[in-house]
FIGUDREN-355844 format. One record per residue (C-alpha): chain; residue in three letters; x, y, z; residue number from 1. Coordinates in nm, 4 decimals, always signed. Layout:
% residues N
[mipa 'A'; 'ALA'; [X; Y; Z]; NUM] ...
END
This chain:
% residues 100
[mipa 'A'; 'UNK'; [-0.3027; -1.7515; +2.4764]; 1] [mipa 'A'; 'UNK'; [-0.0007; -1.6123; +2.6236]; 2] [mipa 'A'; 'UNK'; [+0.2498; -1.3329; +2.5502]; 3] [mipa 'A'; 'UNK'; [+0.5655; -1.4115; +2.3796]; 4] [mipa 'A'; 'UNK'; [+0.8659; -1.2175; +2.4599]; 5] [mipa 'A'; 'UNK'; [+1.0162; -1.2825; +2.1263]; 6] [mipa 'A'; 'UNK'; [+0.7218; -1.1993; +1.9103]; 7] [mipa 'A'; 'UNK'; [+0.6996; -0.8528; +2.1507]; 8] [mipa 'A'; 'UNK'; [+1.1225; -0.7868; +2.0711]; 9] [mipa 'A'; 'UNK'; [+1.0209; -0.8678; +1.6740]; 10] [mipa 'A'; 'UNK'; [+0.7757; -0.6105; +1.6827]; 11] [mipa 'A'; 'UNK'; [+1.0137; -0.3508; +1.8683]; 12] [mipa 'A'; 'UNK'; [+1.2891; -0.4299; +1.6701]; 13] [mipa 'A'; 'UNK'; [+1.0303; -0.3995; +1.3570]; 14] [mipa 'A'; 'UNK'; [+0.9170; -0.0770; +1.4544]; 15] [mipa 'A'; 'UNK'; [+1.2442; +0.0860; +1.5299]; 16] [mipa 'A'; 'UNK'; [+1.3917; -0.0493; +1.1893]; 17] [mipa 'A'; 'UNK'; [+1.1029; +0.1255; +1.0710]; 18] [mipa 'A'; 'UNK'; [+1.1633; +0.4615; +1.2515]; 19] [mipa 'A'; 'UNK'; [+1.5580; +0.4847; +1.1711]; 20] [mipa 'A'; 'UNK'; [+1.4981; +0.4595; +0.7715]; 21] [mipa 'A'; 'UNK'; [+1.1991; +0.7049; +0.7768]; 22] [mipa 'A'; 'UNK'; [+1.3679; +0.9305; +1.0171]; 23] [mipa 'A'; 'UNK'; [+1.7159; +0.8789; +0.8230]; 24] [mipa 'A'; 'UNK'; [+1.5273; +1.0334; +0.5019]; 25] [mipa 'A'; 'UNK'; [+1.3614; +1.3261; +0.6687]; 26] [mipa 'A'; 'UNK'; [+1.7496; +1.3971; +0.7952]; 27] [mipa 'A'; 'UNK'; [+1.8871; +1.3354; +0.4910]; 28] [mipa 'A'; 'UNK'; [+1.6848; +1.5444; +0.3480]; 29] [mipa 'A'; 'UNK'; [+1.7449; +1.8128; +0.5615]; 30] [mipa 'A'; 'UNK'; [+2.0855; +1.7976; +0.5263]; 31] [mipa 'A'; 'UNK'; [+2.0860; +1.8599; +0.1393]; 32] [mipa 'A'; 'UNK'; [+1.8238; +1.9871; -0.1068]; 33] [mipa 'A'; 'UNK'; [+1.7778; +1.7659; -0.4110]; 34] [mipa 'A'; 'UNK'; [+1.7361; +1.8715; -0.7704]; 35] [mipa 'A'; 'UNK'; [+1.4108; +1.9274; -0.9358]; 36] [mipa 'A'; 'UNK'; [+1.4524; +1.6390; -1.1601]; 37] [mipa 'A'; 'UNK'; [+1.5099; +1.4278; -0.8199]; 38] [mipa 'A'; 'UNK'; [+1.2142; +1.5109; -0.6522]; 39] [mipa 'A'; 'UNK'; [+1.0046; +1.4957; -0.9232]; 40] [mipa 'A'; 'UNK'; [+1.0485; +1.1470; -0.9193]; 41] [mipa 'A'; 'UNK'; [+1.0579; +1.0427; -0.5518]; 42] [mipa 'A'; 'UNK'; [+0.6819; +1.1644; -0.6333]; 43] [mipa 'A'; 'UNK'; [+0.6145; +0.8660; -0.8307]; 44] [mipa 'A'; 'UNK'; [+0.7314; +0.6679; -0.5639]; 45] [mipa 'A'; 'UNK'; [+0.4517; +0.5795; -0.3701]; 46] [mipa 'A'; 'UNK'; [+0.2422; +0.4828; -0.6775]; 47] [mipa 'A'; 'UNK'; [+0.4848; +0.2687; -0.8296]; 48] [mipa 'A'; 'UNK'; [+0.5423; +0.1042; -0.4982]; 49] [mipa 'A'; 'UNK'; [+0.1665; +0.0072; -0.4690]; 50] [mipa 'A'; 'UNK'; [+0.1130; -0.1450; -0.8452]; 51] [mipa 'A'; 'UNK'; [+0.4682; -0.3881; -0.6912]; 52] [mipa 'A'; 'UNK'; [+0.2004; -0.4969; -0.4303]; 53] [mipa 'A'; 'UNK'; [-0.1128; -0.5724; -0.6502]; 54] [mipa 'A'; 'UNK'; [+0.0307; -0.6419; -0.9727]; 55] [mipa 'A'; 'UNK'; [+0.1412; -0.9825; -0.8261]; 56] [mipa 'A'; 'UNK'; [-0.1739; -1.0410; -0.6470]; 57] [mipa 'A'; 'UNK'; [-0.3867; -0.9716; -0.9918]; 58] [mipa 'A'; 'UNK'; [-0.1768; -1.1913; -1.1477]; 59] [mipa 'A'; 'UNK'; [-0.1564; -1.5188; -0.8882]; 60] [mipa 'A'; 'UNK'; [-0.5165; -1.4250; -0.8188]; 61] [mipa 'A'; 'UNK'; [-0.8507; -1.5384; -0.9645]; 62] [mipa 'A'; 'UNK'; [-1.2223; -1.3463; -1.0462]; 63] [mipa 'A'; 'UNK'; [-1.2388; -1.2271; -0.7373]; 64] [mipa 'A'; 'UNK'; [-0.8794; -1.0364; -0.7220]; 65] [mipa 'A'; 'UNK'; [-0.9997; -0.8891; -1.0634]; 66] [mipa 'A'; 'UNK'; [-1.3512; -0.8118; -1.0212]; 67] [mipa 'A'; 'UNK'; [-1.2366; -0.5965; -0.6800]; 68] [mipa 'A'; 'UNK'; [-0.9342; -0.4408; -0.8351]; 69] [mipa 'A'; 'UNK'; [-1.1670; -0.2862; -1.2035]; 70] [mipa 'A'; 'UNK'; [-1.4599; -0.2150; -0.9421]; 71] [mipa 'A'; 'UNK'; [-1.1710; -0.0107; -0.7691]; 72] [mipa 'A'; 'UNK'; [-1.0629; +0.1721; -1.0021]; 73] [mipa 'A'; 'UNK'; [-1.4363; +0.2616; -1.1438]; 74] [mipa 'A'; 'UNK'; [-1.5521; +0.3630; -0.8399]; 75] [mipa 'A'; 'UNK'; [-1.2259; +0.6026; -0.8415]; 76] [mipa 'A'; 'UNK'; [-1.2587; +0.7198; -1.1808]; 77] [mipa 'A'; 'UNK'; [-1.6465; +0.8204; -1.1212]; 78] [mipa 'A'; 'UNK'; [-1.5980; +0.9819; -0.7560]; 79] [mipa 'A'; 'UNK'; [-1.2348; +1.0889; -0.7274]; 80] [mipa 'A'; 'UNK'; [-1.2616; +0.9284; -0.3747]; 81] [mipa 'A'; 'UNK'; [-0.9845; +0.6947; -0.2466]; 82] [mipa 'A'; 'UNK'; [-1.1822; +0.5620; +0.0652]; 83] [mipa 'A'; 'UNK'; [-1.5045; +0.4795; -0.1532]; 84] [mipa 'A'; 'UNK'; [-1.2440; +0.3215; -0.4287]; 85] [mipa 'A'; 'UNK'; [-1.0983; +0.0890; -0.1269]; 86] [mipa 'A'; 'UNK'; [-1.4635; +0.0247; +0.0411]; 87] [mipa 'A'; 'UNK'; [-1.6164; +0.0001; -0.3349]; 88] [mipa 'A'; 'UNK'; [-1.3663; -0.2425; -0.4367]; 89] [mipa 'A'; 'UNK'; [-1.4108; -0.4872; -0.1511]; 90] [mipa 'A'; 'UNK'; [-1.7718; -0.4687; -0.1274]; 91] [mipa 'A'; 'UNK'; [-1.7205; -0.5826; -0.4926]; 92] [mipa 'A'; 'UNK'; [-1.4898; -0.8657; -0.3999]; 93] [mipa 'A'; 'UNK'; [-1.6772; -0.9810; -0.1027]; 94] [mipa 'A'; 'UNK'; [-1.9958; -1.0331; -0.3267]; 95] [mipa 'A'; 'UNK'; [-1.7908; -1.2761; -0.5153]; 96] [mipa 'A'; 'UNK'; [-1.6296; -1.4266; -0.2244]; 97] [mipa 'A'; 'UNK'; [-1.9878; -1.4863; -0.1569]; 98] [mipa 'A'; 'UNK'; [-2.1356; -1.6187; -0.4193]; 99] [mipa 'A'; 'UNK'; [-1.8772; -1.8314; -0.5464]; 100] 
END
């Protein structure tokens, strides 16, 4: 296995694209303080960007997708607990994985 120079300037370039637009909004935001009504909904950002990442997965996947995505979101709903909702939810889907 050897080390491509290409895939290592991908990753660079990745990671400073990455930098620049997260810095850029802590500057921005520095620069000018938005309205109420604006921040209160850059606070439902970060939820609506995760159901844009498993809504299409629930719905291109099969039982297993399903069965760890409900065991998810019980396991949330009895322990208020994101890391045992995430570790709940694929212990759920692996034991499908497995037995299928």
């Amino acid at each position: 296995m050897t080390l491509d120079p290409w895939v290592l300037a991908a990753i660079a370039a990745m990671a400073a694209a990455t930098l620049v637009t997260r810095a850029g909004g802590y500057l921005l935001f520095r620069a000018f303080s938005p309205p109420p009504i604006v921040r209160a909904m850059l606070g439902y950002i970060p939820g609506t960007l995760f159901v844009s990442y498993v809504a299409p997965a629930l719905a291109a996947g099969g039982l297993q997708q399903w069965v760890g995505a409900l065991a998810t979101i019980a396991v949330m709903l009895a322990t208020r607990n994101l890391a045992l909702a995430i570790l709940g939810g694929t212990a759920a889907a692996g034991v499908v994985w497995a037995a299928g």
